[in-house]
C-alpha positions as CSV (number, residue, x, y, z in Angstrom):
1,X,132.0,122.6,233.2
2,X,129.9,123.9,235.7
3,X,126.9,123.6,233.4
4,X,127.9,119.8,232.9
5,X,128.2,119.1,236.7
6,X,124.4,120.6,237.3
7,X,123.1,118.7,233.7
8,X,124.5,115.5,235.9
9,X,123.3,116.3,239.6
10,X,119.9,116.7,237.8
11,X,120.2,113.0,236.1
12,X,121.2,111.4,239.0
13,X,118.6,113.1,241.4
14,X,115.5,112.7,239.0
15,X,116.7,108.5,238.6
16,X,117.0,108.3,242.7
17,X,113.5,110.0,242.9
18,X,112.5,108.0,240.3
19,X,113.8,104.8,241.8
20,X,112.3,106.3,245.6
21,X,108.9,106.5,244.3
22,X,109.0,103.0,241.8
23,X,110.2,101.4,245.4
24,X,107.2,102.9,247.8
25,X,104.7,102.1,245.3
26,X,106.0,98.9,245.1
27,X,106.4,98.4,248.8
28,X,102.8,99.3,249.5
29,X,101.6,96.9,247.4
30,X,103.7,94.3,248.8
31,X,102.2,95.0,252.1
32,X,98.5,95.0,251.0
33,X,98.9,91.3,249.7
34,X,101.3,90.1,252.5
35,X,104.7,90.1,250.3
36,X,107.9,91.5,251.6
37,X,108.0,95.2,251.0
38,X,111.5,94.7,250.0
39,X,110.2,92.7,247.0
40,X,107.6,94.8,246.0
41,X,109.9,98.1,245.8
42,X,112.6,95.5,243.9
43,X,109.6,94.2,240.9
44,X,108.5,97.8,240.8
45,X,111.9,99.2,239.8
46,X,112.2,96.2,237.5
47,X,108.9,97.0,236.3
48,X,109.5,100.6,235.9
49,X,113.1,100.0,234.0
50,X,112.0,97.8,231.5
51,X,108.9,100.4,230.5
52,X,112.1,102.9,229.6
53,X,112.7,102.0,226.3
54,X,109.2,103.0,225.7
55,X,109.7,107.0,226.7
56,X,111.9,109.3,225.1
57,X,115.5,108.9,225.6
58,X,117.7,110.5,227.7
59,X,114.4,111.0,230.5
60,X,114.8,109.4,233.9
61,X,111.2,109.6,235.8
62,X,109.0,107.9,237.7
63,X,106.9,106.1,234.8
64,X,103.1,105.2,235.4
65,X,103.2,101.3,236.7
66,X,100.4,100.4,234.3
67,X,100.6,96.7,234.1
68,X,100.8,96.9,237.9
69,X,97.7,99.6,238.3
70,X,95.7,97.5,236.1
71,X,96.1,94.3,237.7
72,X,95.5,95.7,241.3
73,X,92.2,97.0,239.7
74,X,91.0,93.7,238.5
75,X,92.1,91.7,241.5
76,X,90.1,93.7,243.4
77,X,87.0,93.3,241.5
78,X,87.5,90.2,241.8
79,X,87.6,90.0,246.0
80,X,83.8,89.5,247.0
81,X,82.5,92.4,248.1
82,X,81.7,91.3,251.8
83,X,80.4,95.3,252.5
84,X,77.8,94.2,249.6
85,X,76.7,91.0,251.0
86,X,73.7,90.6,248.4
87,X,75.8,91.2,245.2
88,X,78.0,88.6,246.8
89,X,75.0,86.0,247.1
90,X,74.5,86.2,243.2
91,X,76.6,84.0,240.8
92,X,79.3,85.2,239.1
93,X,79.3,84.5,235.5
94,X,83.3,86.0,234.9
95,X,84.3,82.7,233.1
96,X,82.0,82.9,230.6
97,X,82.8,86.7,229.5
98,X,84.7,86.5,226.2
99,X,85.8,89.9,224.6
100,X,82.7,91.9,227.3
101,X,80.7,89.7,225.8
102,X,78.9,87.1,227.4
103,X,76.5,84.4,225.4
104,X,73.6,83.3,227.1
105,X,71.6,80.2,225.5
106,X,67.8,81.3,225.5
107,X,65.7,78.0,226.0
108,X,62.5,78.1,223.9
109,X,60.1,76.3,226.1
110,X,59.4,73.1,228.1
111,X,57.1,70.7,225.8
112,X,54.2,69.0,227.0
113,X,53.0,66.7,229.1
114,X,50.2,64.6,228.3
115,X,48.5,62.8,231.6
116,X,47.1,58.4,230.1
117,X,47.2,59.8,226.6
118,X,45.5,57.2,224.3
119,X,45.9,59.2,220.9
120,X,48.8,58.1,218.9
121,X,51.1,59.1,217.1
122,X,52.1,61.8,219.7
123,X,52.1,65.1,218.4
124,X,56.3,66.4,218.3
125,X,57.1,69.9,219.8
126,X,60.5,71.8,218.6
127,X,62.0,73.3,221.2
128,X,63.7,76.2,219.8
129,X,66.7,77.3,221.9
130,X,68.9,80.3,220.6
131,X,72.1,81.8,221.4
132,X,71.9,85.4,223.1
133,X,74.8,87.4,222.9
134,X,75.0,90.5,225.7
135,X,77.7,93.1,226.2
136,X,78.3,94.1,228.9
137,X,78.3,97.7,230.4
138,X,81.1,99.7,230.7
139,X,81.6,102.1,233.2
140,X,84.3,105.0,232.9
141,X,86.1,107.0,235.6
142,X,86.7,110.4,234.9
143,X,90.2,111.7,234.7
144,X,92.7,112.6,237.5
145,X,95.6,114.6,236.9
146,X,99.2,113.5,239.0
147,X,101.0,116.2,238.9
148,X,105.2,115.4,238.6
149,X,105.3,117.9,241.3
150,X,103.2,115.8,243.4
151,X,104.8,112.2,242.8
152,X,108.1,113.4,243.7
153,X,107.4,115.9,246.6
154,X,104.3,114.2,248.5
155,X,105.0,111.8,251.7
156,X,102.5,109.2,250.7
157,X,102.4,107.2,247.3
158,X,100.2,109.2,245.4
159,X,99.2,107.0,242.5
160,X,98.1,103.8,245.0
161,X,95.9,106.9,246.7
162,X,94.4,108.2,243.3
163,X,93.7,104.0,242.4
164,X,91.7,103.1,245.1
165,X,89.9,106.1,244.9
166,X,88.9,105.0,241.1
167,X,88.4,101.5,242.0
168,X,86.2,102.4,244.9
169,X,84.2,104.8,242.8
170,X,83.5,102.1,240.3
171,X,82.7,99.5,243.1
172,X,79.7,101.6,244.2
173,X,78.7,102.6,240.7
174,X,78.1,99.1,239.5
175,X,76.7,98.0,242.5
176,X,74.4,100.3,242.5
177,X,73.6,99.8,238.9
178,X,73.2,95.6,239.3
179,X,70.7,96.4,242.7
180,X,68.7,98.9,239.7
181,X,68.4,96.0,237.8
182,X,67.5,93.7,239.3
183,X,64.2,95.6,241.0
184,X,60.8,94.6,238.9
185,X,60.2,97.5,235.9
186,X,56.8,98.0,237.6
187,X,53.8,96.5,239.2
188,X,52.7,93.2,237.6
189,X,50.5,91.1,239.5
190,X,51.6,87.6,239.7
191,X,55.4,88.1,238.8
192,X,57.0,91.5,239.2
193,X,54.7,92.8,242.1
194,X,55.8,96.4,243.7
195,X,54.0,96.8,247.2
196,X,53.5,99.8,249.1
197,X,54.4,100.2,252.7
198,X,51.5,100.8,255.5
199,X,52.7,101.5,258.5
200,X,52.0,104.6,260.2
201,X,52.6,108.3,258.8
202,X,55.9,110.1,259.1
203,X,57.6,113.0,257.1
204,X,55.3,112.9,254.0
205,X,55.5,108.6,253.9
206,X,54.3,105.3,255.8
207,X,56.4,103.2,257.5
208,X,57.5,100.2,256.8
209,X,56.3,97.9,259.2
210,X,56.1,93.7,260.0
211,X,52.8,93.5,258.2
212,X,55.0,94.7,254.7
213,X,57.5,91.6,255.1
214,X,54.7,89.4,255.6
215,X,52.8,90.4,252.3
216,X,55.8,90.4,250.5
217,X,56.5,86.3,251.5
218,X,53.2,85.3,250.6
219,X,53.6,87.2,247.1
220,X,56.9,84.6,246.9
221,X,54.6,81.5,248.1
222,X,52.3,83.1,245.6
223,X,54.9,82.9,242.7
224,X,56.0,79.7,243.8
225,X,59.5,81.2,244.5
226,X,62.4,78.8,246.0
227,X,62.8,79.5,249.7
228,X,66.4,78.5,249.8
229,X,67.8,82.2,248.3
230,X,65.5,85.0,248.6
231,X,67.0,88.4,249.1
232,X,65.4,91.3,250.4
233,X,67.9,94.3,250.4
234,X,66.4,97.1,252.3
235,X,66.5,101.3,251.6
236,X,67.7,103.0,254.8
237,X,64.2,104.6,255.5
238,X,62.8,100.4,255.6
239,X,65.7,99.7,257.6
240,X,65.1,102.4,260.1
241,X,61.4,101.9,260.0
242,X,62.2,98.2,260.8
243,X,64.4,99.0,263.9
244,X,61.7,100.7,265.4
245,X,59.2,98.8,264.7
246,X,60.6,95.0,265.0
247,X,62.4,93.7,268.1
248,X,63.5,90.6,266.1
249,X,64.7,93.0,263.5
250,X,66.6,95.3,265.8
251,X,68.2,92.3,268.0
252,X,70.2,90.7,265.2
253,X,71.3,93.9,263.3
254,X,74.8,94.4,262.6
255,X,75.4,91.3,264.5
256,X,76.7,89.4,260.8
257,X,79.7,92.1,260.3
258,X,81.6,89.5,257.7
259,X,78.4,88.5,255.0
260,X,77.0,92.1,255.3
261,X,73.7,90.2,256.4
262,X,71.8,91.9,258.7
263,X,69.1,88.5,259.7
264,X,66.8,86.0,258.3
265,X,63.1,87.4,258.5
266,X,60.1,85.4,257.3
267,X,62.1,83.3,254.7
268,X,64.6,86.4,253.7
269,X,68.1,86.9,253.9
270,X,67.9,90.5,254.9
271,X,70.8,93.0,253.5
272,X,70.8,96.6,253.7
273,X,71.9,99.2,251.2
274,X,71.8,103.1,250.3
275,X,71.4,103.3,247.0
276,X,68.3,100.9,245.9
277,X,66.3,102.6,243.2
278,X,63.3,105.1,243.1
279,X,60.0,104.4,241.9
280,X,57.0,106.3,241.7
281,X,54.9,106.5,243.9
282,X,51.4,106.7,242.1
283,X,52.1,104.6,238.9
284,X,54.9,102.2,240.8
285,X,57.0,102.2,238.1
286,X,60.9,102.6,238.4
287,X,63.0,105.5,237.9
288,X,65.5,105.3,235.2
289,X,69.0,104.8,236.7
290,X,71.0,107.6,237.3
291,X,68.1,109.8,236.8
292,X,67.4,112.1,240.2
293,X,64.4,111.6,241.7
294,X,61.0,113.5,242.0
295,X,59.1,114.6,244.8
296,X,56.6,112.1,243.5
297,X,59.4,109.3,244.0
298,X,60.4,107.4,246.6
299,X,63.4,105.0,247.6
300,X,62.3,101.1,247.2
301,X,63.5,98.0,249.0
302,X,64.7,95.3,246.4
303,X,63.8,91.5,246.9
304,X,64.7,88.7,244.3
305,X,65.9,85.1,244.2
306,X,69.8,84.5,243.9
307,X,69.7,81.9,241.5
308,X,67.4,83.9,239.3
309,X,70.3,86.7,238.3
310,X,73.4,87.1,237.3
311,X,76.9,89.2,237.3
312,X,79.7,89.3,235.5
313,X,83.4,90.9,235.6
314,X,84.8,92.1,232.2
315,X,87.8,93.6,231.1
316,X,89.5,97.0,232.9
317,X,91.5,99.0,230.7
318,X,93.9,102.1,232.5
319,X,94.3,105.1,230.7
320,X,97.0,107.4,230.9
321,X,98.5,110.4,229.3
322,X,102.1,111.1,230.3
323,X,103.5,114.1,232.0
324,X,106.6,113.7,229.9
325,X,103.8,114.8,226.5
326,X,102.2,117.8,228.9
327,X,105.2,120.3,228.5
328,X,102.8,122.9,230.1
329,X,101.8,121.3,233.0
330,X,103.8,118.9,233.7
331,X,100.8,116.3,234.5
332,X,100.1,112.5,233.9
333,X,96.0,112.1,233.3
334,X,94.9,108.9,234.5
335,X,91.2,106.8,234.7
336,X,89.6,103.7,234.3
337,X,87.3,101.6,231.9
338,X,85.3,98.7,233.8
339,X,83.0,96.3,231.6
340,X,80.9,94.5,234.2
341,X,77.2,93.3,233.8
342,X,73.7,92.4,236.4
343,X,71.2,91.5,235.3
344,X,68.0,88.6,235.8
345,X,68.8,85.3,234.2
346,X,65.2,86.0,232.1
347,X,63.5,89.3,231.3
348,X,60.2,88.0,233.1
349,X,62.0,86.7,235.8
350,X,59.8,86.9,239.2
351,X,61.2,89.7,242.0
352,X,59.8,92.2,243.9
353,X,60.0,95.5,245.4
354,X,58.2,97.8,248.4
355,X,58.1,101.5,247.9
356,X,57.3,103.9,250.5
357,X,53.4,105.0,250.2
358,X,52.7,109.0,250.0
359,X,51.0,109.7,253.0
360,X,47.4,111.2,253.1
């Protein structure tokens, strides 16, 4: 009898934990999108009691809200990313994305144009346009054990902690990735040109100074790039240079706090960000992303047209293994798959870049 009484104390204490920790969850997410927090801890019990029939019987837990962690994770890829105010400035191509693939249609040309022809029959020029199909990237979080331990004991919900965590490590990788590609490969006079900095010497480099910005506009005029959109998104060590170096520069930073833009210099809509991509410094070619850099390399500023790339938000998938199939740990195992592409609208599309010079 005794045995009995415990076996039922146990049910009923593991359901009201179970039902305590369904109804934070739900509550903080409530809260973060303005519902009741009444409602929220109400739809995650609902939520949770419905997955039941899915786990063995006669177990009473605290299941893993996976509809609900996956749709927090896309909704927030979908929020623009005001701390990333030049990813923000590109145009999202999410509606196209079918299955993390997107189809791009590849025009073959523009025919020509003939100035008081007199020759007839004109001559006819196919243009060839094709369909291009690209998958996207996916990007993969590595896993993080939740401990049963830990979602019933802890005073804070544990499993909105360990999904903003993933989704925040995912934000910076693919930002980081898109800013990657959408820097030139190398130098190419006349389309993808990479210039090097000339201010004065300091800790191995040259500064970047007013002169730079100045070269790098008339390399746009020179392209014949559209005024209305350039982006220049500065490395820290341009940004810093620039503050000391520019009073126009230094008067309007941080001044924009909601778009992330820092000012508009000679024709640019100036953005800053720490994770711009290397390039060497002798053959000005970019590193390969991810790769660490060299002492031969050096961090880049990034400037390109808005209209001339792209982005685009696939498909998150949450992965879990259940604590309930970890007899000895007693552990759920949880991360993330994010499909999401950037890259130039054309392969030869005109951008730029300014790499620190090695000084003498």
């Amino acid at each position: 009898m005794k045995f009995k009484t415990l076996q039922f104390l146990t049910v009923v204490t593991t359901v009201l934990v179970a039902l305590l920790v369904n109804a934070a969850v739900g509550a903080a997410i409530a809260a973060i999108f303005g519902f009741s927090a009444w409602k929220g801890a109400v739809v995650a019990n609902l939520v949770a009691i419905f997955l039941l029939p899915h786990l063995p019987k006669n177990v009473a837990r605290a299941g893993v809200l996976t509809e609900v962690w996956t749709g927090e994770m896309i909704k927030a890829f979908r929020t623009p990313p005001t701390a990333v105010g030049w990813y923000d400035r590109v145009r999202s191509y999410d509606q196209y994305v079918n299955q993390d693939v997107i189809h791009f249609t590849e025009l073959g040309g523009d025919p020509n144009v003939l100035v008081n022809n007199k020759t007839y029959p004109l001559n006819i020029t196919k243009l060839e346009d094709a369909d291009k199909a690209v998958t996207l990237d996916y990007f993969d979080t590595e896993a993080t054990p939740v401990t049963d331990d830990e979602l019933h004991a802890v005073s804070y919900p544990k499993m909105e902690s360990v999904l903003e965590r993933h989704r925040e490590a995912l934000k910076e990788k693919t930002w980081a990735k898109a800013i990657h590609a959408y820097a030139p490969d190398g130098n190419k006079a006349d389309k993808t040109p990479v210039l090097t900095t000339t201010g004065e010497a300091v800790d191995g480099r040259n500064r970047m100074v007013v002169d730079d910005l100045v070269a790098l506009k008339a390399q746009f005029d020179k392209m014949g790039v559209p005024q209305d959109g350039r982006i220049l998104v500065l490395c820290p060590d341009h940004s810093n240079d620039l503050l000391l170096t520019s009073k126009n520069y230094a008067e309007h930073y941080n001044i924009n706090d909601t778009e992330g833009k820092i000012t508009r210099l000679y024709g640019f809509d100036i953005y800053e960000y720490g994770k711009t991509p290397y390039f060497n410094a002798t053959t000005l070619n970019k590193i390969q992303f991810d790769k660490a850099p060299a002492a031969t390399d050096m961090q880049a500023s990034v400037a390109f047209h808005a209209g001339s790339m792209m982005k685009a938000n696939g498909s998150v998938q949450f992965y879990h293994q259940d604590a309930v199939n970890d007899p000895l740990h007693h552990r759920s195992l949880v991360n993330f798959r994010k499909w999401n592409l950037a890259l130039p609208l054309k392969s030869n599309c005109t951008r730029a870049a300014i790499v620190s010079a090695k000084a003498s």
